[in-house]
C-alpha positions as CSV (number, residue, x, y, z in Angstrom):
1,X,0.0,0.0,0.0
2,X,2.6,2.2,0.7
3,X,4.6,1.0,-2.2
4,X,1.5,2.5,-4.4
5,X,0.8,5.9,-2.3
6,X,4.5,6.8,-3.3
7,X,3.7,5.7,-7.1
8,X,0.4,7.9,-7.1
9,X,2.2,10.7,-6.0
10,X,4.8,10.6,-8.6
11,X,2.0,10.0,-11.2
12,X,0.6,13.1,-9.6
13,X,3.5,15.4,-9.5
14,X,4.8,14.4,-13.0
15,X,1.0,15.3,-14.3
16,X,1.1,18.3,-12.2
17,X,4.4,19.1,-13.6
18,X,3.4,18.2,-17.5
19,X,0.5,20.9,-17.1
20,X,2.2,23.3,-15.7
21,X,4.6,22.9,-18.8
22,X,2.2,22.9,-21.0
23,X,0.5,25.7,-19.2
24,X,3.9,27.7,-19.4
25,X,4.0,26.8,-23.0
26,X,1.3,28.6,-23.6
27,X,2.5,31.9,-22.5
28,X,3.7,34.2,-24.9
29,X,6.6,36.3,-23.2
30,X,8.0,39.2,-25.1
31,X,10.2,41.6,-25.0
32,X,9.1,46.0,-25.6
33,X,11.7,48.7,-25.6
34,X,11.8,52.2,-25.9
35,X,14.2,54.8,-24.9
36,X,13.0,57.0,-22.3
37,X,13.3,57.1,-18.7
38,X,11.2,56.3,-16.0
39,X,9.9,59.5,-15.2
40,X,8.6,59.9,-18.9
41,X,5.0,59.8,-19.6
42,X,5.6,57.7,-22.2
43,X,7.2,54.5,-19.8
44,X,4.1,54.7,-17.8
45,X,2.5,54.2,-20.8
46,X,3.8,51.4,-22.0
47,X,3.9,49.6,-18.8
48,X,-0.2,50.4,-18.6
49,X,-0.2,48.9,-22.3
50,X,1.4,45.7,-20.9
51,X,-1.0,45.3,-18.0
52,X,-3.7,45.8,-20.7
53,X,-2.5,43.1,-22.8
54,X,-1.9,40.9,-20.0
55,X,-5.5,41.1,-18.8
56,X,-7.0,41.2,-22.1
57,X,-5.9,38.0,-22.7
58,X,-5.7,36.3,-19.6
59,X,-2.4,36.0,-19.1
60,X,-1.5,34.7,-22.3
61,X,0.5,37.4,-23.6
62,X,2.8,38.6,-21.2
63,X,4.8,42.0,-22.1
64,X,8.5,42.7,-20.0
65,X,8.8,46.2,-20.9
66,X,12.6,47.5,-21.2
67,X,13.0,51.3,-21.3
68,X,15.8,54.2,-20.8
69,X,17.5,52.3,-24.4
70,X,18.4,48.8,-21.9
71,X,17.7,46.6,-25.3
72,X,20.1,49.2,-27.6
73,X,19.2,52.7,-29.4
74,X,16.3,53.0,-31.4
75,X,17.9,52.1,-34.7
76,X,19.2,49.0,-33.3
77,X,15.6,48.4,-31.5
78,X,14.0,48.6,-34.8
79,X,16.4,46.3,-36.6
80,X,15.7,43.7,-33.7
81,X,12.0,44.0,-34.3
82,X,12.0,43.5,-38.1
83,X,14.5,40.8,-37.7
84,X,11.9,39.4,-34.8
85,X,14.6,39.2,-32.2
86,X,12.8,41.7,-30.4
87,X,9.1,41.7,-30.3
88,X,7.8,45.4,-30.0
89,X,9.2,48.7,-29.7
90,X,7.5,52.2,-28.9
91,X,9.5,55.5,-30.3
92,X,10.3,57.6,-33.2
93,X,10.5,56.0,-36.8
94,X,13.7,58.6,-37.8
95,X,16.0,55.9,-38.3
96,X,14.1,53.8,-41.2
97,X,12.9,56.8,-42.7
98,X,16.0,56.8,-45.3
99,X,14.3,53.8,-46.9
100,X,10.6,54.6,-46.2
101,X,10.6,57.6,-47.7
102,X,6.8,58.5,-46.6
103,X,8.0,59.1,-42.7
104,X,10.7,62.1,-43.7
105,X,6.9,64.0,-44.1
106,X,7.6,64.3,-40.3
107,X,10.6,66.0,-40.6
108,X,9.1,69.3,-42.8
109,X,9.5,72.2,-40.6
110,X,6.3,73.8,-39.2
111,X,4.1,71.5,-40.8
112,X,1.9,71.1,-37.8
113,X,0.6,73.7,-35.9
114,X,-1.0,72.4,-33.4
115,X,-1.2,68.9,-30.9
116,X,-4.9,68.5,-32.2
117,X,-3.9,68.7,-35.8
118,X,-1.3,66.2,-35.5
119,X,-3.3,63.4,-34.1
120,X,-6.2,64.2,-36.7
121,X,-3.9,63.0,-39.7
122,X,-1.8,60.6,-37.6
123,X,-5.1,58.9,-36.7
124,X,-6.5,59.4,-39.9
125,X,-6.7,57.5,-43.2
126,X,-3.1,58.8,-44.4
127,X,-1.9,58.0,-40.5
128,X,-3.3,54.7,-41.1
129,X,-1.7,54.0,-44.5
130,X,1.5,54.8,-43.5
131,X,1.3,52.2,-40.7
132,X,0.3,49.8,-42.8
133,X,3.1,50.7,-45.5
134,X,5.6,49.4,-42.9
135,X,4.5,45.7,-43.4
136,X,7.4,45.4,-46.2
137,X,10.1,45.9,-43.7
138,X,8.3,43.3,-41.3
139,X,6.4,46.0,-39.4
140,X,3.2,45.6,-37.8
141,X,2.2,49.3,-37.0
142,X,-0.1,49.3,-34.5
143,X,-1.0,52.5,-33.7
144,X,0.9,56.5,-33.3
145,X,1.5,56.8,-29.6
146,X,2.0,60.1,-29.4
147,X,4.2,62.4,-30.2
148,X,5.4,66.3,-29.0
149,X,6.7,69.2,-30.4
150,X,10.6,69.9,-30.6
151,X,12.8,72.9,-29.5
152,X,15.9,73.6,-29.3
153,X,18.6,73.9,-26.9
154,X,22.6,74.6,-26.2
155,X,25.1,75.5,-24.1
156,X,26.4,78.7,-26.1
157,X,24.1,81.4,-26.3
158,X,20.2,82.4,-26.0
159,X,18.8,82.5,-29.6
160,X,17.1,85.5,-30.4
161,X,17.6,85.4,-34.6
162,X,17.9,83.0,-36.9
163,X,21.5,84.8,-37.1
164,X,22.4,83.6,-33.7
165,X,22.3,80.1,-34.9
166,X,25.2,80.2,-37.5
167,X,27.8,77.8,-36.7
168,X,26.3,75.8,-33.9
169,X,27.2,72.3,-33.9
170,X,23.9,70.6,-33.4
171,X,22.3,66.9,-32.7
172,X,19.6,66.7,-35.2
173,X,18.0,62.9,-35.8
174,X,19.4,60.5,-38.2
175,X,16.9,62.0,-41.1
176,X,18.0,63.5,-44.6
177,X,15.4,66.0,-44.4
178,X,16.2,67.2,-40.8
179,X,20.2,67.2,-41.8
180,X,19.7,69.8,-44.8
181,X,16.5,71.9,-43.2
182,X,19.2,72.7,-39.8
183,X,22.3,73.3,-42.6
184,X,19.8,75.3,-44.6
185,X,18.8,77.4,-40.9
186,X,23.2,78.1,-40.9
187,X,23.8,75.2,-38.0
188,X,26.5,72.4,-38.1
189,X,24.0,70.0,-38.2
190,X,25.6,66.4,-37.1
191,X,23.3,63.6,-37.2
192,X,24.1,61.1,-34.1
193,X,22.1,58.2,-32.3
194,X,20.1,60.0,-29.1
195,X,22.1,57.4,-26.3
196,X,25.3,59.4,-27.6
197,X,23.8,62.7,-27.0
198,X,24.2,63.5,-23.8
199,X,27.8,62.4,-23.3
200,X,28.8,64.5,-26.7
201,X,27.0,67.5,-25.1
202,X,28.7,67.1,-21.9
203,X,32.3,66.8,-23.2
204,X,31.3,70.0,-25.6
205,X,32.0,67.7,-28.7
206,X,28.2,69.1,-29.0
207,X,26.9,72.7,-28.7
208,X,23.1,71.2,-28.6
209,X,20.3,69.5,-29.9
210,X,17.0,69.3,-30.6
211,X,13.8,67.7,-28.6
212,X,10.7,68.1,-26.8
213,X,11.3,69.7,-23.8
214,X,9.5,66.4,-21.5
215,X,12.5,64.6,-23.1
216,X,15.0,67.2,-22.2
217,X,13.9,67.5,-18.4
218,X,13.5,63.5,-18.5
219,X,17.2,63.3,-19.3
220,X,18.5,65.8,-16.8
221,X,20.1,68.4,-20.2
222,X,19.8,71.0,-17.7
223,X,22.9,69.4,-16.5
224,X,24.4,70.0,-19.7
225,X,22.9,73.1,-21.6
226,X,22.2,76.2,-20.2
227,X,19.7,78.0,-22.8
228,X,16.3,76.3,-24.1
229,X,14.7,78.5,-27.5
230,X,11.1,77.1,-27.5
231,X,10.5,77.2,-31.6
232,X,8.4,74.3,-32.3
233,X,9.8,73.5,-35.6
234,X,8.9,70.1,-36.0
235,X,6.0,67.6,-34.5
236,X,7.8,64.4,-33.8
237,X,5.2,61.5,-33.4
238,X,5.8,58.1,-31.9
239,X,4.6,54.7,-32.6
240,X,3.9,51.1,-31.3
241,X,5.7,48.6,-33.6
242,X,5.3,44.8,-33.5
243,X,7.5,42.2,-35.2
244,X,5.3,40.5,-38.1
245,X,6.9,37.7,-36.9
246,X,5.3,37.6,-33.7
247,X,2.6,39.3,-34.8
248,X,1.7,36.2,-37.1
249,X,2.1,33.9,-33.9
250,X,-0.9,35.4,-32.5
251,X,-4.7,34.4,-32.3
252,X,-6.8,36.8,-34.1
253,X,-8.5,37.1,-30.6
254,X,-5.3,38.1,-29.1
255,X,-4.4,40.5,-31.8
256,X,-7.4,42.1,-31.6
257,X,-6.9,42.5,-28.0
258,X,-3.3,43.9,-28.3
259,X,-4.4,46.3,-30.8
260,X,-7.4,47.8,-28.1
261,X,-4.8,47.9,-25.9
262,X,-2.9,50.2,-28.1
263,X,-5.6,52.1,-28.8
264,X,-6.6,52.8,-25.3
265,X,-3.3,53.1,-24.5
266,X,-2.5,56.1,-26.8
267,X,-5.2,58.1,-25.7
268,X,-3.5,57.9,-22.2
269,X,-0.2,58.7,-23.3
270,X,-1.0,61.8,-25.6
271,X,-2.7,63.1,-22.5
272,X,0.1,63.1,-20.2
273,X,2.8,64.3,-22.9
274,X,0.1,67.0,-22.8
275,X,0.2,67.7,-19.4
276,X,3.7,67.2,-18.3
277,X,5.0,69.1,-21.8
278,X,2.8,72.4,-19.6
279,X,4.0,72.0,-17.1
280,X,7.8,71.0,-17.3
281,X,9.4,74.6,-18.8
282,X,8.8,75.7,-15.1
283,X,10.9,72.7,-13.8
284,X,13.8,73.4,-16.3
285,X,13.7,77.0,-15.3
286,X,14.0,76.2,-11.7
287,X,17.3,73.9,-12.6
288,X,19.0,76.7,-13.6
289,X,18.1,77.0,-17.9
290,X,17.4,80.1,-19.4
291,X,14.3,80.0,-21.5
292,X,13.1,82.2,-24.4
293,X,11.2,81.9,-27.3
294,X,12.2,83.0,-30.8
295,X,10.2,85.9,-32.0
296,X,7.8,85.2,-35.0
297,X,9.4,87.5,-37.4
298,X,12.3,85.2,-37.1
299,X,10.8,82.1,-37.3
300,X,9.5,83.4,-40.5
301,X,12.8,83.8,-41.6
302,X,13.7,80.6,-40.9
303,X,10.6,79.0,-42.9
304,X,11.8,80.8,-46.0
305,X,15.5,79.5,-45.8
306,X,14.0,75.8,-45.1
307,X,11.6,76.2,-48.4
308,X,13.9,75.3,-51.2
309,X,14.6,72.1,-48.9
310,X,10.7,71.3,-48.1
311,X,10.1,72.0,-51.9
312,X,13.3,69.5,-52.8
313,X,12.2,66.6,-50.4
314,X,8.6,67.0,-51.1
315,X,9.6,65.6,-55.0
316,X,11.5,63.0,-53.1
317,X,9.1,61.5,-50.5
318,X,6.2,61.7,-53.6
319,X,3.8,64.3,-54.6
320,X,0.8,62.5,-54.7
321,X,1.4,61.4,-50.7
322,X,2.5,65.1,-49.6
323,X,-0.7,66.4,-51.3
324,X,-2.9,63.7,-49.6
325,X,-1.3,64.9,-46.2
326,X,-2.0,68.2,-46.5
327,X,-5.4,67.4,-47.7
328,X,-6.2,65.6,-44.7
329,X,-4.4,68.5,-42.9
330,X,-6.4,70.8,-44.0
């Protein structure tokens, strides 16, 4: 009798132990990463999207989210994900834009002038079909996360005039467009991965860069640069990428619930860009940055020495896109 307890208990644990295997199995673990901090409104937003996920389909997908650039840079992020080493990644689409030449619409100078224009056309039909365009890299756009305006920063000089830029050696992202509109506005434009950023500006190897100021507070440049010139030149948006590799490993059920997730999910994150983007100038003030804004007759200025390249690039990323963006723009 005791010979067959013992034997029923084995039987037991090794079934215990098959299901929980098989239970285990059935998990799908995967990997996000982004590139900003803690602090920034867009981490709280992806770990919300993971909890989302993780509820929505009880359990089955489970999302480790990775921020502050732990898996590599964005470029190398994005590579992963096509390559399906890496299943998902939230942030900027800059570094493919070379070869999907729709996104360098992005980098056009003043095309947006407002938050609530932007996520009209990003959530549009031309939004839409742009996401979808990146399913020939292995892309599965899911949705535009948000995004935020940039300004400019550096540890020289407050910029009054498009004059006081001439000669500044500035970070700008790694996007034809944005290389010849800052050449075009007289800086040393130098296109460099963001993680190198902040150790360039430090050792002076940079005079500034370029970025929404939530970003700049969120990686302590106030430590670095000393005057913040709030221009809003360009809208940078974000998105939430999946690997079509993975992607294809889902049920339709669960991609239907990561996409809701998404979708709720941006909502949540625009709003508190929103909020902190008000709210955060005050904070980089009190660190010790001097903060102006460049007048309108100047930024004027700068618009007409950016034309000939908005006029050059629009040829180049394709007429009959740019004039269905600014049809949905208007």
């Amino acid at each position: 009798f005791v010979h067959q307890l013992v034997t029923w208990r084995r039987v037991a644990a090794l079934c215990f132990g098959a299901a929980s295997f098989v239970h285990a199995q059935d998990v799908k673990r995967v990997r996000l990463g982004h590139s900003f901090t803690d602090a920034h409104p867009r981490a709280a937003a992806m770990k919300q999207f993971a909890a989302a996920v993780d509820k929505a389909t009880g359990g089955k997908v489970a999302i480790d989210v990775y921020g502050s650039a732990t898996l590599g840079s964005e470029d190398k992020m994005l590579i992963a994900v096509q390559s399906g080493v890496q299943e998902l990644y939230m942030g900027a689409l800059s570094p493919i834009a070379a070869r999907k030449k729709e996104l360098q619409i992005f980098d056009v100078p003043f095309i947006f002038a407002s938050d609530a224009e932007a996520a009209h056309v990003l959530d549009g039909t031309v939004g839409r079909k742009m996401l979808d365009g990146l399913a020939d890299m292995n892309l599965q756009g899911l949705v535009w996360a948000g995004g935020a305006f940039r300004n400019m920063s550096n540890s020289k000089r407050p910029l009054g005039s498009m004059a006081d830029m001439k000669g500044l050696k500035l970070r700008v992202m790694q996007s034809p467009m944005a290389l010849a509109s800052f050449n075009a506005m007289g800086m040393n434009a130098v296109p460099m991965a963001f993680t190198e950023v902040y150790p360039a500006l430090e050792i002076k190897a940079l005079d500034g860069y370029e970025h929404p100021v939530v970003d700049m507070y969120a990686n302590k440049m106030f430590e670095v640069q000393k005057y913040l010139t709030i221009t809003n030149h360009v809208y940078t948006p974000v998105a939430l990428v999946a690997s079509k590799k993975w992607w294809a490993s889902l049920t339709p059920q669960q991609q239907a619930a990561v996409q809701k997730a998404a979708e709720e999910t941006r909502t949540f994150q625009r709003k508190e860009e929103l909020r902190q983007a008000a709210e955060v100038v005050g904070e980089l003030k009190a660190k010790g940055m001097s903060v102006t804004e460049m007048p309108p007759a100047e930024l004027d200025k700068i618009r007409a020495a950016v034309q000939p390249v908005v006029d050059q690039n629009a040829q180049a990323i394709g007429p009959e896109f740019v004039q269905a963006f600014y049809g949905e723009l208007k």
